[in-house]
PDB file as gemmi writes it, atoms N, CA and C in Angstrom:
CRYST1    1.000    1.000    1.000  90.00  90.00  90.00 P 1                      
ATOM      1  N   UNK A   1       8.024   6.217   0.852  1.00  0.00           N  
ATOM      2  CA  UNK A   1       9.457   6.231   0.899  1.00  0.00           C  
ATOM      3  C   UNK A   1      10.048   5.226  -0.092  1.00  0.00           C  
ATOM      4  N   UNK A   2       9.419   4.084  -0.329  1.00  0.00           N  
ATOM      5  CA  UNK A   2      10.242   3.331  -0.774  1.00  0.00           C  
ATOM      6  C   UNK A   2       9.887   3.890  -2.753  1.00  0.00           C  
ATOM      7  N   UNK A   3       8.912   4.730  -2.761  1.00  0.00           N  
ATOM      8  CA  UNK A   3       9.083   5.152  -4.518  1.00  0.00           C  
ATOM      9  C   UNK A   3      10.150   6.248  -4.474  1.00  0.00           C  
ATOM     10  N   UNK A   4      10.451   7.007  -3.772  1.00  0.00           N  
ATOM     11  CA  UNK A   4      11.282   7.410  -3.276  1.00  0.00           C  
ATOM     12  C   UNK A   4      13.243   6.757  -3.230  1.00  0.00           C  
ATOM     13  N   UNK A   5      12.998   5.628  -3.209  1.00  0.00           N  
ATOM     14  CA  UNK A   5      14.658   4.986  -3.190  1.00  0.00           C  
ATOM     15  C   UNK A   5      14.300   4.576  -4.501  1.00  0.00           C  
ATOM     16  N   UNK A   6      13.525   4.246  -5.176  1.00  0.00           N  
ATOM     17  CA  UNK A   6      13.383   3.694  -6.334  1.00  0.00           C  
ATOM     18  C   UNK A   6      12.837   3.365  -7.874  1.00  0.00           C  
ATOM     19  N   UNK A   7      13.389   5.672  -7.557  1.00  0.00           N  
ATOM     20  CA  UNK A   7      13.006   5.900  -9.281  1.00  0.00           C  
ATOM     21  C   UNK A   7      11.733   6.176  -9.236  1.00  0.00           C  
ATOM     22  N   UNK A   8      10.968   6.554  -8.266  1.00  0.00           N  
ATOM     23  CA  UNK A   8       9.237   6.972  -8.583  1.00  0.00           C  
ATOM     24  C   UNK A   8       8.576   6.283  -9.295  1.00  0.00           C  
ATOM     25  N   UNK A   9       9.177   4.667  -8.915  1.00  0.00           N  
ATOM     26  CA  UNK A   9       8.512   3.780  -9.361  1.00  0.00           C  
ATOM     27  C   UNK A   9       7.977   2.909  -8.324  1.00  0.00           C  
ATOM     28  N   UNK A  10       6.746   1.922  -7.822  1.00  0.00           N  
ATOM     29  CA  UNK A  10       6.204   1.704  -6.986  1.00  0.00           C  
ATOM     30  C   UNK A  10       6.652   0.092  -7.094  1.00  0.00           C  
ATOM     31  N   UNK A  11       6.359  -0.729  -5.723  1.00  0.00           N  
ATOM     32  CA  UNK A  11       6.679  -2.110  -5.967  1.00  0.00           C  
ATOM     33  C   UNK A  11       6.276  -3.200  -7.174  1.00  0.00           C  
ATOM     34  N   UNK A  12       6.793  -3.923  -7.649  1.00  0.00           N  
ATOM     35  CA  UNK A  12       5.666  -4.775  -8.660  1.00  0.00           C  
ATOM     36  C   UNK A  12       5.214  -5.513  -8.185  1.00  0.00           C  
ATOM     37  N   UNK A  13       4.249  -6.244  -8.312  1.00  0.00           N  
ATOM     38  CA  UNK A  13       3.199  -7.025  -8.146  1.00  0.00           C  
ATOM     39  C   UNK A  13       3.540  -8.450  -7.921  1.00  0.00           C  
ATOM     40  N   UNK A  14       3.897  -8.208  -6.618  1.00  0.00           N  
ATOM     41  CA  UNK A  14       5.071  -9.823  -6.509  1.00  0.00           C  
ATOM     42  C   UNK A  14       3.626 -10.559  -5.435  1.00  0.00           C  
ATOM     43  N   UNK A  15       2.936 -10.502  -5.591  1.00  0.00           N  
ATOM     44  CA  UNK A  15       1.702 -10.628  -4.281  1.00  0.00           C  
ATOM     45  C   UNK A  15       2.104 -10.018  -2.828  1.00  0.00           C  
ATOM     46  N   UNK A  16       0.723 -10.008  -2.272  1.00  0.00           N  
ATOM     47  CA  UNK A  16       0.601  -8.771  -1.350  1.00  0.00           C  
ATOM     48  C   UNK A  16       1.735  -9.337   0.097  1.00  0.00           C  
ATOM     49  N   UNK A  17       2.250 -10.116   0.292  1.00  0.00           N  
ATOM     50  CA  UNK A  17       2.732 -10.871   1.525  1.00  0.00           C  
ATOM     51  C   UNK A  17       4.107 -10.454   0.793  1.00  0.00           C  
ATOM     52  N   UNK A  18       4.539 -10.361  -0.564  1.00  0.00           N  
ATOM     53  CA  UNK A  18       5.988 -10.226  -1.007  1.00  0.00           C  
ATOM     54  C   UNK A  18       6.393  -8.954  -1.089  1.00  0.00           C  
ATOM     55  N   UNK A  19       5.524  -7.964  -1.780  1.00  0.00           N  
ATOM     56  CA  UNK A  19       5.357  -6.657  -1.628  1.00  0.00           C  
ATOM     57  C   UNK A  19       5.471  -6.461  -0.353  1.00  0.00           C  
ATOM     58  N   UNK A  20       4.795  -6.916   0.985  1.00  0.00           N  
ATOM     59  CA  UNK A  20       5.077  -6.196   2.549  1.00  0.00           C  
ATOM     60  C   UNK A  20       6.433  -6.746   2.651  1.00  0.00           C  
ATOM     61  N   UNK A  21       7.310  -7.994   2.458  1.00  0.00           N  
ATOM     62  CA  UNK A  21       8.397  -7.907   2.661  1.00  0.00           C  
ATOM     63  C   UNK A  21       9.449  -7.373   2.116  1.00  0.00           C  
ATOM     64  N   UNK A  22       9.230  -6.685   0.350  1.00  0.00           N  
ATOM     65  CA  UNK A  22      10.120  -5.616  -0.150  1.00  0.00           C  
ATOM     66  C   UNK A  22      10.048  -4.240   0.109  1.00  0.00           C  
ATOM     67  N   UNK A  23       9.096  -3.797   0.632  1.00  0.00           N  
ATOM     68  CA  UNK A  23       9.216  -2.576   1.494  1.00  0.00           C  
ATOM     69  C   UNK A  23       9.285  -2.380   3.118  1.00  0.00           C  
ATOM     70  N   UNK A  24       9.465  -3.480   3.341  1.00  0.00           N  
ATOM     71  CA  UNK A  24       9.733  -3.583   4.842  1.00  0.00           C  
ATOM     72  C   UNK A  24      10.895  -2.702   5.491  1.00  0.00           C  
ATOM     73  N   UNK A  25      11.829  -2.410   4.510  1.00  0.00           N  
ATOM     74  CA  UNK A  25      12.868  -1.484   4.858  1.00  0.00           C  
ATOM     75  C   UNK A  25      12.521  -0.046   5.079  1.00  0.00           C  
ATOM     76  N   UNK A  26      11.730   0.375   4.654  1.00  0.00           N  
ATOM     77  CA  UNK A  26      11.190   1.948   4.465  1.00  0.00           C  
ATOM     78  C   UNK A  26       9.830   1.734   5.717  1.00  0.00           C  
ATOM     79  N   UNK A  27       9.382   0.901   6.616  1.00  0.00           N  
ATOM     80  CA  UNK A  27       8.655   0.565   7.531  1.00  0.00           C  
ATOM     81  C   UNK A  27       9.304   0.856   8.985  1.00  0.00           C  
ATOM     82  N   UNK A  28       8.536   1.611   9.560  1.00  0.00           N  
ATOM     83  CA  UNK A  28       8.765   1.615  11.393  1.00  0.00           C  
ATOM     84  C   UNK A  28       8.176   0.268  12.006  1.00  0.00           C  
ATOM     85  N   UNK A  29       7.409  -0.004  11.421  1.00  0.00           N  
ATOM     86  CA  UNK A  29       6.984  -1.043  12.543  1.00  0.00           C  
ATOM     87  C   UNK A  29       6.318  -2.321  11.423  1.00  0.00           C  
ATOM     88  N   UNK A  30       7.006  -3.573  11.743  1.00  0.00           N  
ATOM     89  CA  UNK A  30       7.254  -4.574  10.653  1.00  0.00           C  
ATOM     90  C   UNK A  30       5.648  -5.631  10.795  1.00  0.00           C  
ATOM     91  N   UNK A  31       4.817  -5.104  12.080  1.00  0.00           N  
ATOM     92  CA  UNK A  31       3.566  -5.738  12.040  1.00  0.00           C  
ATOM     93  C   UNK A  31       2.451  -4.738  11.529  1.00  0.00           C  
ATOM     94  N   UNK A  32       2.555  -3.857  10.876  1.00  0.00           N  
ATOM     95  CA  UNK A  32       1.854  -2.479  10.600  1.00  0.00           C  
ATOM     96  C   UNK A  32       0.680  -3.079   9.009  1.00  0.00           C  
ATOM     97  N   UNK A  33       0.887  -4.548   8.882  1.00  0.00           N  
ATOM     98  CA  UNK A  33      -0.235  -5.210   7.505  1.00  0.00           C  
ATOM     99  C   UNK A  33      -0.640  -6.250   8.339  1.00  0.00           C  
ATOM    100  N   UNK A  34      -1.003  -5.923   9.640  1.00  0.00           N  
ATOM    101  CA  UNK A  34      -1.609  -7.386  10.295  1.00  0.00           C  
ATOM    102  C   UNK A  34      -2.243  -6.671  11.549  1.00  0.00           C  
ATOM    103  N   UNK A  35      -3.326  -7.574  11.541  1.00  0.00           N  
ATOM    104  CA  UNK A  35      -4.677  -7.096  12.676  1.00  0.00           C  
ATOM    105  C   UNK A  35      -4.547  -8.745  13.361  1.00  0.00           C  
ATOM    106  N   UNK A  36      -4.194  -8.704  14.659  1.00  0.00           N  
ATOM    107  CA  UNK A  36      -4.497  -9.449  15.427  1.00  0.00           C  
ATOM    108  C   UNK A  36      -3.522 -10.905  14.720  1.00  0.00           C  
ATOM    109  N   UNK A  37      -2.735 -10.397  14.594  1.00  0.00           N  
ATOM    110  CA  UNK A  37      -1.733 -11.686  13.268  1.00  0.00           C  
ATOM    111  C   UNK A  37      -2.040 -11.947  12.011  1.00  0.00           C  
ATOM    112  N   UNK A  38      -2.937 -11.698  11.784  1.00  0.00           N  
ATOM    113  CA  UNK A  38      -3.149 -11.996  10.516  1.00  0.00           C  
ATOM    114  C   UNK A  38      -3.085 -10.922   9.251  1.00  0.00           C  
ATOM    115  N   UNK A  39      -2.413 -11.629   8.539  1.00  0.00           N  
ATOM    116  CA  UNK A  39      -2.011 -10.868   7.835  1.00  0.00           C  
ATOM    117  C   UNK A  39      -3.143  -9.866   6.535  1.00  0.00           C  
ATOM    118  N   UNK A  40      -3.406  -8.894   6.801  1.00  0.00           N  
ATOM    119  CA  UNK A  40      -4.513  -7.993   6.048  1.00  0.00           C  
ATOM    120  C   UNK A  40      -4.475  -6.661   4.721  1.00  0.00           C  
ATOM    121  N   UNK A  41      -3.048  -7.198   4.408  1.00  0.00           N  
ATOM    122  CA  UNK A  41      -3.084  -5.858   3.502  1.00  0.00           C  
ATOM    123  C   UNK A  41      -3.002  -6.479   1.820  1.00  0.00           C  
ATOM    124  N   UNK A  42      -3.476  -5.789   1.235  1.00  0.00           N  
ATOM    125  CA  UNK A  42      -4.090  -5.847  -0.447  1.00  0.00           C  
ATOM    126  C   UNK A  42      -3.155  -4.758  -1.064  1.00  0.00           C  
ATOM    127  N   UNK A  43      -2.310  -5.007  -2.153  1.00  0.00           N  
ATOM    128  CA  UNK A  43      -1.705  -4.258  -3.053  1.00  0.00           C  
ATOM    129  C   UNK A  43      -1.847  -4.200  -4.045  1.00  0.00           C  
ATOM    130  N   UNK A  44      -1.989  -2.952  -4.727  1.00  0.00           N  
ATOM    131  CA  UNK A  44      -2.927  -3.031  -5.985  1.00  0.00           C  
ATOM    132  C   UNK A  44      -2.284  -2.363  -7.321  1.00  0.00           C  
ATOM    133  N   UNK A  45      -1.061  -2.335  -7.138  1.00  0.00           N  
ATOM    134  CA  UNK A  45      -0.191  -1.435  -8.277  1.00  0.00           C  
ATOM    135  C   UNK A  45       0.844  -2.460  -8.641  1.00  0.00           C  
ATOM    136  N   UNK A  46       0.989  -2.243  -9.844  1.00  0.00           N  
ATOM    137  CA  UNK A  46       2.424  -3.231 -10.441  1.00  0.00           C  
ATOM    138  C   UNK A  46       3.529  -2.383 -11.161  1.00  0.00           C  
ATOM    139  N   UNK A  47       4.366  -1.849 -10.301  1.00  0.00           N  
ATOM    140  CA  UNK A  47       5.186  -1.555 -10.540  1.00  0.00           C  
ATOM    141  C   UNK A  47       5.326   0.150 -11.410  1.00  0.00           C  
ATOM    142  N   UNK A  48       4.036   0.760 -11.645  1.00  0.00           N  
ATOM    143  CA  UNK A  48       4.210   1.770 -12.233  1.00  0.00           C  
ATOM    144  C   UNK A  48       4.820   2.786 -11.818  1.00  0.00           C  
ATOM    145  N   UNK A  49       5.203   3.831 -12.487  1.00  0.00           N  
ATOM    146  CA  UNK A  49       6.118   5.245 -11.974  1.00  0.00           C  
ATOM    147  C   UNK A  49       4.413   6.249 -11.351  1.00  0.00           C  
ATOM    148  N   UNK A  50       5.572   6.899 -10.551  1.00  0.00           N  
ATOM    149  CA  UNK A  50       4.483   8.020  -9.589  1.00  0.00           C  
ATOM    150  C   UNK A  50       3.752   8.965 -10.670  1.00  0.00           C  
ATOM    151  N   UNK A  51       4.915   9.367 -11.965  1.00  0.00           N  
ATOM    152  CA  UNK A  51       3.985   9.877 -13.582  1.00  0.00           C  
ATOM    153  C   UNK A  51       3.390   9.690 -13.908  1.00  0.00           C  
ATOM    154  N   UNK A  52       3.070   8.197 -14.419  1.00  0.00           N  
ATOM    155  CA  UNK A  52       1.678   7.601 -15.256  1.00  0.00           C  
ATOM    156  C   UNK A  52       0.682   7.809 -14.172  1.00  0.00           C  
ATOM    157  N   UNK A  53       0.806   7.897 -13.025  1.00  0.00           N  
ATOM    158  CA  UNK A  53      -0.780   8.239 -12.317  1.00  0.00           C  
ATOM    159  C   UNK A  53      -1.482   9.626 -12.473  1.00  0.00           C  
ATOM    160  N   UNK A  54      -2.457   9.226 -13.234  1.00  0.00           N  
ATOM    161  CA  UNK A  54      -3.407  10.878 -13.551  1.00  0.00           C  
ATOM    162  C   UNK A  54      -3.420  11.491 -12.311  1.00  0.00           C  
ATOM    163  N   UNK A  55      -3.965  11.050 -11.428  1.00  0.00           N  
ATOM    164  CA  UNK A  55      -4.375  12.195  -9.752  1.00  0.00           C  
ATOM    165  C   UNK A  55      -3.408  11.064  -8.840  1.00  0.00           C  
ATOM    166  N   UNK A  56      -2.792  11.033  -8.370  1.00  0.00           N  
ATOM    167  CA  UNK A  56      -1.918  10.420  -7.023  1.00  0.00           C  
ATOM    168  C   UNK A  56      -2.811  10.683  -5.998  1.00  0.00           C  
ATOM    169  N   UNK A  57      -3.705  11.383  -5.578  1.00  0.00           N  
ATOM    170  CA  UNK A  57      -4.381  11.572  -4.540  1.00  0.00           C  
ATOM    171  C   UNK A  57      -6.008  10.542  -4.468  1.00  0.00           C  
ATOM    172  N   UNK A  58      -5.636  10.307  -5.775  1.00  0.00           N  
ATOM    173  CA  UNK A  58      -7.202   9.476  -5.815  1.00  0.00           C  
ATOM    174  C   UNK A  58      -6.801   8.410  -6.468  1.00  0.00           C  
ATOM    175  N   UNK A  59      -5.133   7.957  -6.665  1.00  0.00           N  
ATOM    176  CA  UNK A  59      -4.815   6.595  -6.903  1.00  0.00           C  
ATOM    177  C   UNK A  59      -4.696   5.783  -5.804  1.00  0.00           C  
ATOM    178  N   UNK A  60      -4.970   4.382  -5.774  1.00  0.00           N  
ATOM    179  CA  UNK A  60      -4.884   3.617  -4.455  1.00  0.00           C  
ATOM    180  C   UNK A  60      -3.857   2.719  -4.798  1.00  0.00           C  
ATOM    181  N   UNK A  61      -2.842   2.295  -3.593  1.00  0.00           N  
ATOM    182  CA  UNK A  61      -1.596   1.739  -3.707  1.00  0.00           C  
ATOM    183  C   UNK A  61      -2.684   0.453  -3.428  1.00  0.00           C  
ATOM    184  N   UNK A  62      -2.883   0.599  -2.453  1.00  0.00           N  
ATOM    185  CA  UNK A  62      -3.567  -0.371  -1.478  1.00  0.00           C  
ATOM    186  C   UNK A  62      -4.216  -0.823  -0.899  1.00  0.00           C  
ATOM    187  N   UNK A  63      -4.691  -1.457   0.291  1.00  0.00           N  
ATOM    188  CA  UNK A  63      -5.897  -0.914   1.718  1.00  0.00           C  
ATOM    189  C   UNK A  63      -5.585  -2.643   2.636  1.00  0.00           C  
ATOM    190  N   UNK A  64      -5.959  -2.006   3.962  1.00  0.00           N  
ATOM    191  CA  UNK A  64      -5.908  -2.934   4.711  1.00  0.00           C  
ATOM    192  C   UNK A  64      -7.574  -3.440   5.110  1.00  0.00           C  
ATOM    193  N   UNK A  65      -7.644  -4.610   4.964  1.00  0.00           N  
ATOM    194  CA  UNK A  65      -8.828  -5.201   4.994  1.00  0.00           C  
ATOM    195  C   UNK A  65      -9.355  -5.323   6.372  1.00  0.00           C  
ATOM    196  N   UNK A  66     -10.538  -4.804   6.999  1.00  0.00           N  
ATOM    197  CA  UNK A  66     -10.705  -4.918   8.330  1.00  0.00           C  
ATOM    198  C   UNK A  66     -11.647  -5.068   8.526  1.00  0.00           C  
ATOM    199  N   UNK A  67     -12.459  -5.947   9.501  1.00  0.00           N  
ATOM    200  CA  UNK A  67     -13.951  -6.088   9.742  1.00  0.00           C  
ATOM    201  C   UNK A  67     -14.911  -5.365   9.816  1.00  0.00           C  
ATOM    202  N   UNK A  68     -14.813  -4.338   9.924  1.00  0.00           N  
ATOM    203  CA  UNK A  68     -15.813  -3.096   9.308  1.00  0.00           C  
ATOM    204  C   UNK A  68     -15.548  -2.091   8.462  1.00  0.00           C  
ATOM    205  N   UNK A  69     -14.728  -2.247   7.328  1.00  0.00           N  
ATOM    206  CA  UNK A  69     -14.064  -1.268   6.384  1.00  0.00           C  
ATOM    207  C   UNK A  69     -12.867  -1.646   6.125  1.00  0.00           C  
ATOM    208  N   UNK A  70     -11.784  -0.725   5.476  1.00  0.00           N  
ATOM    209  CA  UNK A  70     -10.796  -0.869   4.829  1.00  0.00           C  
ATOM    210  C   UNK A  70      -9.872   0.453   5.329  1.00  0.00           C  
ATOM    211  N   UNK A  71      -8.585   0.743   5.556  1.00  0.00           N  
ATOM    212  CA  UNK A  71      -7.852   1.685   5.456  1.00  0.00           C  
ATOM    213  C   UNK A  71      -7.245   1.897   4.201  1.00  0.00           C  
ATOM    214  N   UNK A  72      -7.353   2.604   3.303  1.00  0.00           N  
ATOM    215  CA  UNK A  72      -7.086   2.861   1.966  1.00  0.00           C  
ATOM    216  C   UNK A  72      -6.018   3.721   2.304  1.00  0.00           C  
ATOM    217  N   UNK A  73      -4.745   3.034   1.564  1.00  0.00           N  
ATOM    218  CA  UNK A  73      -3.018   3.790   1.109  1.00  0.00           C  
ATOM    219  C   UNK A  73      -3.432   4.063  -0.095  1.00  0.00           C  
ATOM    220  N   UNK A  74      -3.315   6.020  -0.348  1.00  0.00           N  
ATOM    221  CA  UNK A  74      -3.514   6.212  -1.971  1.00  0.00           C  
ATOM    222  C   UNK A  74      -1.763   6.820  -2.411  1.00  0.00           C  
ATOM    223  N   UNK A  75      -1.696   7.107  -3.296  1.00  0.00           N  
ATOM    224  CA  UNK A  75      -0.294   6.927  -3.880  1.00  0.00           C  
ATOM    225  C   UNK A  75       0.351   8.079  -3.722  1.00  0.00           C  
ATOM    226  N   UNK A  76      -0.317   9.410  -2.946  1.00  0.00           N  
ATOM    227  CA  UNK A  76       0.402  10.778  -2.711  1.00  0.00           C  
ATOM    228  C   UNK A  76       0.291  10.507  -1.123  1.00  0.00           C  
ATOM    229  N   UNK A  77       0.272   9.502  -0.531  1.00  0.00           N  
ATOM    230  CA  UNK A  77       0.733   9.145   0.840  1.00  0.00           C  
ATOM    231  C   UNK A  77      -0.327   9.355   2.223  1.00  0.00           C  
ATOM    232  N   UNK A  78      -0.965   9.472   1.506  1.00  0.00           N  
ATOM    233  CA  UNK A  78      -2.646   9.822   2.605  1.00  0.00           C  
ATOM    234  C   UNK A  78      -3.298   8.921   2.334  1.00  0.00           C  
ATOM    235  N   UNK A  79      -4.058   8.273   3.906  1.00  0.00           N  
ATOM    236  CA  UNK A  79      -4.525   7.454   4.377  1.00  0.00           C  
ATOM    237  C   UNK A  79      -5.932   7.459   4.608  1.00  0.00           C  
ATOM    238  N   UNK A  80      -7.239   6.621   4.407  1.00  0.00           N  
ATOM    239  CA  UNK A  80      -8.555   7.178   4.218  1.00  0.00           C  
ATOM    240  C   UNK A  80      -9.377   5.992   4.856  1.00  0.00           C  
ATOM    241  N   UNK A  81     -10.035   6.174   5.925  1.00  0.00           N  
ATOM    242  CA  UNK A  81     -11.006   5.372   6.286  1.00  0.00           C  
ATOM    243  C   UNK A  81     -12.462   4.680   5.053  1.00  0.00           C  
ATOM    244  N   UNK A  82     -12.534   3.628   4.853  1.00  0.00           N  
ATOM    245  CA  UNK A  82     -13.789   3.430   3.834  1.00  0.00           C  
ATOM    246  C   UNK A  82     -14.622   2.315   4.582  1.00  0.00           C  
ATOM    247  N   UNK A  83     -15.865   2.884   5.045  1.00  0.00           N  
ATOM    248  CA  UNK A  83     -16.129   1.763   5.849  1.00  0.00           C  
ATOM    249  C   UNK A  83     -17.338   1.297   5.012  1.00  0.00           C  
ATOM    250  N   UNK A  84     -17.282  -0.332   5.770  1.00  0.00           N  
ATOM    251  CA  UNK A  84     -17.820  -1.495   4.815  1.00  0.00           C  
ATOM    252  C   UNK A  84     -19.460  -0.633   4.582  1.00  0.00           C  
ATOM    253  N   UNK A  85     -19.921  -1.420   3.783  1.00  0.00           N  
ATOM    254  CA  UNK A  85     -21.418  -0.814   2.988  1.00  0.00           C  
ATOM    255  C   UNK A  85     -21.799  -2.226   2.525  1.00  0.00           C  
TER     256      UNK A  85                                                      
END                                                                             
């Protein structure tokens, strides 16, 4: 949603704690980058348009870091279990 308010362009790379608070508006639920409080999510795009990405489905915005794997945000809005190895 939030490339969506803003030009199909994605957040920039303000670090991952600044990024969760500039899209916090386009968020249902404002603890949704934190496991047990702590804060767990990794952002991995700076600011590019939804265009320059060759496949959106196999670009990664993101992922939330979790003790046995990762939840991977890719950039056409689907969500992917990757567990640790």
């Amino acid at each position: 949603m939030y490339v969506q308010d803003h030009d199909e362009h994605f957040a920039p790379a303000y670090g991952d704690e600044q990024v969760a608070v500039v899209i916090q508006p386009n968020l249902k639920d404002p603890k949704l980058f934190e496991v047990d409080g702590v804060f767990v999510f990794r952002y991995l795009l700076n600011g590019e348009s939804l265009a320059q990405l060759y496949a959106p489905a196999d670009a990664v915005v993101g992922y939330l870091q979790l003790p046995n794997g990762r939840m991977v945000i890719d950039a056409d809005g689907h969500v992917e279990w990757s567990p640790q190895r």
